[in-house]
N, C-alpha and C positions, 0 to 999 in steps of 0.2 A: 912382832907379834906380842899379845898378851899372853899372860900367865894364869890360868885361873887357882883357884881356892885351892884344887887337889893338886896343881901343879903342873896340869895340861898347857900346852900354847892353844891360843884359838884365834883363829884368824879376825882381824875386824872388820866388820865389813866398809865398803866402798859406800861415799853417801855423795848424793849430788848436793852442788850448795848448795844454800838456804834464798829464794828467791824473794825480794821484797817489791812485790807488786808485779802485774805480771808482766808477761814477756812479749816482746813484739818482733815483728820481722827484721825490724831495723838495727834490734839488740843480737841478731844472729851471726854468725862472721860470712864472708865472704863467700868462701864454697861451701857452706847450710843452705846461703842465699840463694846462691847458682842453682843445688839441686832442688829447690822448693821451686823454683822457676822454673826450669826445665819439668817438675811433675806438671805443675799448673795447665801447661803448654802438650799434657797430656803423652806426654816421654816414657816408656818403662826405665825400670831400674840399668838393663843394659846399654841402653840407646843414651840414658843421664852419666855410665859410667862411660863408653866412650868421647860425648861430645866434651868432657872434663878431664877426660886423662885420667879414670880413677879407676880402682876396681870395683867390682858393681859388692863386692862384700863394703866397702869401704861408703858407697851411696846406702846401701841399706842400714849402716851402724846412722849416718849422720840423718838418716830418716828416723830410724826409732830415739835419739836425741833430738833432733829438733823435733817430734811429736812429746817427749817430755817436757821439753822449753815451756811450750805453745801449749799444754795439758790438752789437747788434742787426743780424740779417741782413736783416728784411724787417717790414713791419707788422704781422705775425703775431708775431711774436719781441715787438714792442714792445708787443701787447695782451697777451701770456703775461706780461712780465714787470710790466704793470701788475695785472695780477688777481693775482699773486705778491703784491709789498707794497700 
C-alpha cells in the first residue's frame, strides 16, 4: 500500500494492462476460448459452466474479461465478433 501526504495507506488500484492494438479471439487463452464457444453455440452460463468443469461464477468473471479484452459492449457484441473471425 501507499502512503499519502497526511499519512493514510491507500490502497492502489488494480489496472488492466496496456493493450497495443486490439485483441482478437486467438489472443484469448484456452478456457475464454471454450466459453466464448460455448455462448456462440447459444449455451447459458450454467450449461458453459458444467460442459467445462467450471463454476458458472467463474464463466461469468471470464465473460466480463473477455468483453473487456474484445471492448465489447455486451454478450451480443462478443458472439458477433466470434462468428466475424
Amino acid at each position: 500500500m501507499k502512503t499519502s501526504a497526511n499519512g493514510t495507506e491507500a490502497r492502489s488500484q488494480r489496472r488492466e494492462p496496456t493493450r497495443h492494438g486490439p485483441v482478437r479471439l486467438n489472443d484469448l487463452g484456452d478456457q475464454e476460448r471454450g466459453v466464448v464457444d460455448l455462448l456462440a453455440r447459444g449455451c447459458v452460463d450454467r450449461d458453459i459452466a458444467f460442459a467445462l468443469g467450471l463454476s458458472e461464477v467463474t464463466v461469468k468473471c471470464d465473460l466480463a474479461r473477455v468483453r473487456r479484452r474484445l471492448g465489447a459492449r455486451n454478450r451480443v457484441d462478443i458472439v458477433r465478433l466470434a462468428i466475424i473471425e
